[in-house]
C-alpha positions in Angstrom: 91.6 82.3 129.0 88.3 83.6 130.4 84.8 82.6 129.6 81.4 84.4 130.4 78.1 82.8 130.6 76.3 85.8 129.6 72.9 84.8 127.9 72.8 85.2 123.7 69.2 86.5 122.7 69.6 85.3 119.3 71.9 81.7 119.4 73.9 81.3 116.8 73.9 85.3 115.8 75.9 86.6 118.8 79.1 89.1 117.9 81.9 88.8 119.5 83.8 91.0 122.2 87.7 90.9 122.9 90.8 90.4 121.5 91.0 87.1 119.8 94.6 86.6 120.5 95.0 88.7 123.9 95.2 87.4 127.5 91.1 87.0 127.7 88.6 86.1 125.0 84.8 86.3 126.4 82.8 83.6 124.6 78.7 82.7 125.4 76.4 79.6 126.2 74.6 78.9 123.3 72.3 76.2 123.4 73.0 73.5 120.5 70.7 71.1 120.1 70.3 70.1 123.5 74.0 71.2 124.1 75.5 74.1 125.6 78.8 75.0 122.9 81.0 77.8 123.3 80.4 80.8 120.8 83.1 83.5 120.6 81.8 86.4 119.5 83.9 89.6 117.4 85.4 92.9 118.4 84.3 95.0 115.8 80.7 93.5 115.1 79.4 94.1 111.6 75.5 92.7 111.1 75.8 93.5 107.6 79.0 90.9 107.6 79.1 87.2 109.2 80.9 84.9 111.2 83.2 81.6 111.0 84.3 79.5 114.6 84.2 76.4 116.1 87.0 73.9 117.0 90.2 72.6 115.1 90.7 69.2 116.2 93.1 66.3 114.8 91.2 64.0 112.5 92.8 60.5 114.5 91.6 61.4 118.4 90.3 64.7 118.1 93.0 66.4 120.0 92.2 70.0 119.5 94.8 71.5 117.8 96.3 74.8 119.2 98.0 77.4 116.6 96.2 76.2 113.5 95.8 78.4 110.4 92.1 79.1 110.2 91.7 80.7 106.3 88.1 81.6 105.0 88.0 82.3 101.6 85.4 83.8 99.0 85.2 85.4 95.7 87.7 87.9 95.7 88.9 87.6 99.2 89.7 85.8 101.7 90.2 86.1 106.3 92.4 84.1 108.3 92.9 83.6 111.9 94.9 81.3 113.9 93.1 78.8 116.6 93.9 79.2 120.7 95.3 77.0 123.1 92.3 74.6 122.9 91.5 74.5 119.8 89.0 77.4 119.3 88.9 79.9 116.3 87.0 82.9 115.3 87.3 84.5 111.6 85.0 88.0 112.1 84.2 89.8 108.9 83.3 87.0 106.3 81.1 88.1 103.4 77.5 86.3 103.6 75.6 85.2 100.5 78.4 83.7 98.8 79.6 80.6 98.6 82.8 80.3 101.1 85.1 77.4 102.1 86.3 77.1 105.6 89.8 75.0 105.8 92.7 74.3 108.6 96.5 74.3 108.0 99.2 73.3 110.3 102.7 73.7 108.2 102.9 71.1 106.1 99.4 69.7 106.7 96.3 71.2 105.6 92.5 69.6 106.1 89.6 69.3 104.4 87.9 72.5 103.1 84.0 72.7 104.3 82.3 74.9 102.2 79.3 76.9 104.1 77.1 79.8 102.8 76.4 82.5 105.4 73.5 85.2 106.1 74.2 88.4 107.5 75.0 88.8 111.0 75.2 85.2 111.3 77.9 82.9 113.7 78.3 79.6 112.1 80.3 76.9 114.0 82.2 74.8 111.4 84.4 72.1 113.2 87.5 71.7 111.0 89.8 68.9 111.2 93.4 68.2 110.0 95.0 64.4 109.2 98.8 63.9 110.2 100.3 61.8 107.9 104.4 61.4 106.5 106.0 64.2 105.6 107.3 62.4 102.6 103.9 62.6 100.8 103.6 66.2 101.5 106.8 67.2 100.1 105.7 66.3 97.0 102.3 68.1 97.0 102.2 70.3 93.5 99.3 72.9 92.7 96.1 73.2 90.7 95.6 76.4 88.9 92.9 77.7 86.3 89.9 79.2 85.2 86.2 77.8 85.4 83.9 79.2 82.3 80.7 78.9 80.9 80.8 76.3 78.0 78.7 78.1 75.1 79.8 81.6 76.2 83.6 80.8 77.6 82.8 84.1 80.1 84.1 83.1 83.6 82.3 82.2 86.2 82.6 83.3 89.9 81.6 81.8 93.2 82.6 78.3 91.8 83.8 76.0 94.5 86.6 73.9 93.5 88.0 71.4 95.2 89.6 67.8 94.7 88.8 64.4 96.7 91.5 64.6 99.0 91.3 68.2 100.4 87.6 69.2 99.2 86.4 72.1 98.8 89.5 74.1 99.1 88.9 77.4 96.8 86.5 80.1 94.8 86.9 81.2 91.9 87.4 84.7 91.5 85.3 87.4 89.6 87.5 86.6 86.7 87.1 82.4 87.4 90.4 82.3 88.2 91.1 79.9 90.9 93.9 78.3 92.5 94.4 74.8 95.3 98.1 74.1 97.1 99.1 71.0 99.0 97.6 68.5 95.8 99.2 65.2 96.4 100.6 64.0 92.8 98.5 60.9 91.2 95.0 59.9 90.4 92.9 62.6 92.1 89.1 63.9 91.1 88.7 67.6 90.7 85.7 68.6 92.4 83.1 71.3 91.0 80.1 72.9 92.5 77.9 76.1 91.9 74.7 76.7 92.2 73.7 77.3 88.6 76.0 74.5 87.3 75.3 72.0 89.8 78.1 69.6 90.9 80.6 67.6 89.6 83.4 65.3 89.7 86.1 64.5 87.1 89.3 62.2 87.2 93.0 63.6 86.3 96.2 62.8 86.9 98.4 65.2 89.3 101.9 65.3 88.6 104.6 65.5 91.7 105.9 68.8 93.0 104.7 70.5 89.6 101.5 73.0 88.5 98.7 72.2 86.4 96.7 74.2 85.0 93.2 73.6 83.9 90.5 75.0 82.2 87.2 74.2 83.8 84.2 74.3 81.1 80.5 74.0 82.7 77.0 74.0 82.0 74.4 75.2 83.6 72.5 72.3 85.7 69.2 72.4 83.5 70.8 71.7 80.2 70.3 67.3 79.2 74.5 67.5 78.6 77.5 66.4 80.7 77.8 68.9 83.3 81.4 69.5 83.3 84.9 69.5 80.5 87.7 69.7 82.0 90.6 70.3 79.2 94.4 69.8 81.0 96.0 73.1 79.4 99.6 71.4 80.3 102.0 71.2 83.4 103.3 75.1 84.0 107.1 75.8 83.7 108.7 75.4 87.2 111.1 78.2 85.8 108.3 80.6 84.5 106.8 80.2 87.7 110.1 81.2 89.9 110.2 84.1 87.5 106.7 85.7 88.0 105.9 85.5 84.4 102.0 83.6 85.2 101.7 86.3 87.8 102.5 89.2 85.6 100.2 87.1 83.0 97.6 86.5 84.9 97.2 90.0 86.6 97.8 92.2 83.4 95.5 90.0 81.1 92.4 91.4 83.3 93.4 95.2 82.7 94.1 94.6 79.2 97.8 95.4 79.8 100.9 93.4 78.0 101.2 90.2 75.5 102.2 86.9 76.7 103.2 83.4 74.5 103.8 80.5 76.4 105.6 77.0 75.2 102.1 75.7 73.9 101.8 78.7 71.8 104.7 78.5 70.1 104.5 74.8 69.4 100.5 75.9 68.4 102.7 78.2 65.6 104.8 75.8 64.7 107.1 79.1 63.7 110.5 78.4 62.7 112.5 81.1 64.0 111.7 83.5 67.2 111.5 86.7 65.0 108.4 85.1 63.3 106.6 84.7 66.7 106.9 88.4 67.5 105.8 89.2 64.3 102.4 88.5 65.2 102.3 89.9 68.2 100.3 93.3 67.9 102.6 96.3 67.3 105.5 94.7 67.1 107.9 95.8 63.7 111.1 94.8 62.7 114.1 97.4 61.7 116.7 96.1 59.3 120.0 95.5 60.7 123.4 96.8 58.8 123.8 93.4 57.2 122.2 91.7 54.4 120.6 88.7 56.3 117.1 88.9 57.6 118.8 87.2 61.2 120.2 90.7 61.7 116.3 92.2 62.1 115.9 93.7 65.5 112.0 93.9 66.8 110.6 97.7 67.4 107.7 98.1 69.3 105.7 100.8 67.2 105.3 103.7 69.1 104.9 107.5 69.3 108.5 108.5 70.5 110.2 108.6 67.5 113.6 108.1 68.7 112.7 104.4 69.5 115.2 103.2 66.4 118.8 102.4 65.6 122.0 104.8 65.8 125.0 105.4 66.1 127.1 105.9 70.1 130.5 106.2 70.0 131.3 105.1 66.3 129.2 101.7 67.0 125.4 101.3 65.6 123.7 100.6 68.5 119.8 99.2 68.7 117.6 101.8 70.4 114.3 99.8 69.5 112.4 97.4 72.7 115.2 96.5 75.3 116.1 93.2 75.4 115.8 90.5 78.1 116.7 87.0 78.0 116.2 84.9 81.4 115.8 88.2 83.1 119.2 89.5 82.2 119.0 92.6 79.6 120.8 91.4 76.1 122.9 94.6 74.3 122.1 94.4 70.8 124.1 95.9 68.2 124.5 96.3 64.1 124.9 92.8 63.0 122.8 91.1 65.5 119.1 90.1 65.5 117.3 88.3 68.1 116.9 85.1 66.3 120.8 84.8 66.7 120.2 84.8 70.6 117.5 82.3 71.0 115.9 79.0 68.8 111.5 79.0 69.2 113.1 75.5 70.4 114.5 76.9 73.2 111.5 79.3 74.3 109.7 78.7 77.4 107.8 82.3 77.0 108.1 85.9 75.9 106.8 89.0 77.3 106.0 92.3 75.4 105.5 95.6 77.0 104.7 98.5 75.9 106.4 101.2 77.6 105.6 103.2 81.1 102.4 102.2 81.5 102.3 98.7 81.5 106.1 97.8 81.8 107.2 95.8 85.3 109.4 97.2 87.5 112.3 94.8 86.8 112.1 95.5 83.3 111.6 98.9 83.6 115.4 100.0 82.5 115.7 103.8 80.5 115.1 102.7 77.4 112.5 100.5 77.7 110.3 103.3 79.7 110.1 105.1 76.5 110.9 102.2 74.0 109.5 98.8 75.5 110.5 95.5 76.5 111.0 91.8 75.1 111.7 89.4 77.7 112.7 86.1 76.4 113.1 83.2 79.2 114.5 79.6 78.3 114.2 76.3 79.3 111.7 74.3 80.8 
């Protein structure tokens, strides 16, 4: 590695030149306080952007730690690097003028998140260190996720920091207040808050082991005489709806309006006593009477324009040509005789997915029919 002392005109604002990971990486002499500290500076400087390095170091001895995970994340995005041979890390191209949080990971340990707010064209060094404990403890870690809104209004709020006691200020929330934190260890943490307008705060939980939680995060703003912060715990997430992608899909197709989604607490929420009922109140979703007497044999429809969406006859057998059918991912024939409430219990529900058709239908459900027809997708268990 090769170092330069050429002088910096404006210390602490001084871009950077060279390859961060190639076989030279020019850094200046800045003065610091009395002290000369190394300042790397970026290839591609932007003045309207900022900058994030400094020195990953172990929290027992301060061994600088080489190939550390350096992530910087704001509002809608995030920039990662990984620290050099002694230590040092640059992360070029950080937004300024939001709220950001700085944090080190080396597999399976992760440090503290600092939270820094940048101006344009600046170079902030932010030592970062990361504590080595048994692996044991992280094994177990689980994961926060949720959505931080305004109290009175419920809109979400952005550029939240959240963090807990243990890792600190580890995320933003997003322009939809979505946020999410990794590597929680399980048992009596605090949840960590902070934004400008809603000042900060600090609320006790308990984290299960190796599971998700999800919260939703209720403030108010800073200058109201009330308790700054409600935290309501919205339940533990399903391990197997989170394999599946069914939050993801959720989460993503709820901001463009796209798709309806119940989860477990719905459905015990409805109290409904068969799974036929539960569709039934999901928003253009009919029911087409099966060849037999019994309301069981009812087969859902999801109401739309092509007109062959309905039941007939192939090969001397009525066959369903309504919404395909999916149960734990696996597409269900259904036939004369046969309703979806003789497939599944709301017992036995751990959520259910509607689509539309072609343009808001996932590619794993995206079979013939359900491209012009729609798709239910039923998953089980727990």
């Amino acid at each position: 590695m090769t170092y330069s002392t050429r002088p910096c005109a404006t210390p602490g604002r001084c871009p950077m030149r060279g390859a961060l990971f190639g076989a030279a990486l020019t850094v200046s002499l800045v003065p610091v306080g009395g002290l000369s500290a190394q300042t790397p500076e970026c290839p591609d400087y932007d003045p309207e952007l900022a900058i994030v390095w400094g020195t990953v170091r172990a929290l027992e001895g301060s061994v600088p730690i080489p190939a550390a995970t350096v992530v910087v994340r704001w509002s809608g995005g995030e920039s990662a690097a990984g620290s050099l041979r002694d230590g040092l890390y640059i992360v070029c191209g950080v937004r300024p003028r939001v709220p950001v949080v700085v944090q080190a990971t080396v597999e399976p340990f992760t440090g503290a998140g600092v939270p820094v707010e940048l101006e344009p064209g600046e170079a902030r060094d932010v030592p970062l260190a990361v504590a080595f404990g048994g692996t044991a403890a992280h094994a177990a870690t689980g994961r926060v996720v949720g959505t931080v809104v305004d109290r009175q209004t419920l809109r979400p709020i952005p550029n939240a920091l959240i963090g807990t006691d243990a890792l600190g200020y580890a995320g933003v929330s997003d322009g939809a207040g979505r946020f999410r934190l990794d590597g929680v260890e399980p048992g009596r943490r605090s949840i960590l808050v902070r934004h400008l307008a809603y000042g900060e705060s600090e609320t006790p939980l308990a984290m299960p082991s190796d599971g998700t939680l999800e919260l939703e995060i209720r403030l108010d703003p800073a200058v109201l005489p009330v308790d700054p912060i409600e935290v309501r715990v919205l339940g533990v997430r399903s391990h197997k709806l989170e394999m599946s992608g069914f939050y993801a899909r959720r989460d993503w197709n709820e901001r463009l309006g796209l798709g309806s989604y119940v989860t477990r607490v719905d459905i015990e929420d409805r109290g409904a006593a068969r799974v036929s009922h539960i569709l039934a109140e999901i928003p253009r979703v009919d029911f087409v009477r099966g060849s037999c007497r019994s309301s069981r044999c009812d087969f859902p429809v999801i109401r739309a324009t092509n007109p062959t969406c309905q039941h007939a006859k192939r090969d001397g057998i009525e066959t369903i040509l309504g919404a395909s059918l999916y149960l734990d991912g696996r597409r269900v024939r259904q036939v004369a005789g046969q309703g979806v409430d003789d497939f599944v219990m709301p017992g036995d529900v751990a959520g259910i997915e509607v689509y539309n058709g072609t343009g808001d239908l996932p590619g794993e459900f995206a079979d013939h029919n359900a491209q012009r027809c729609g798709a239910i997708v039923i998953w089980t268990g727990s």
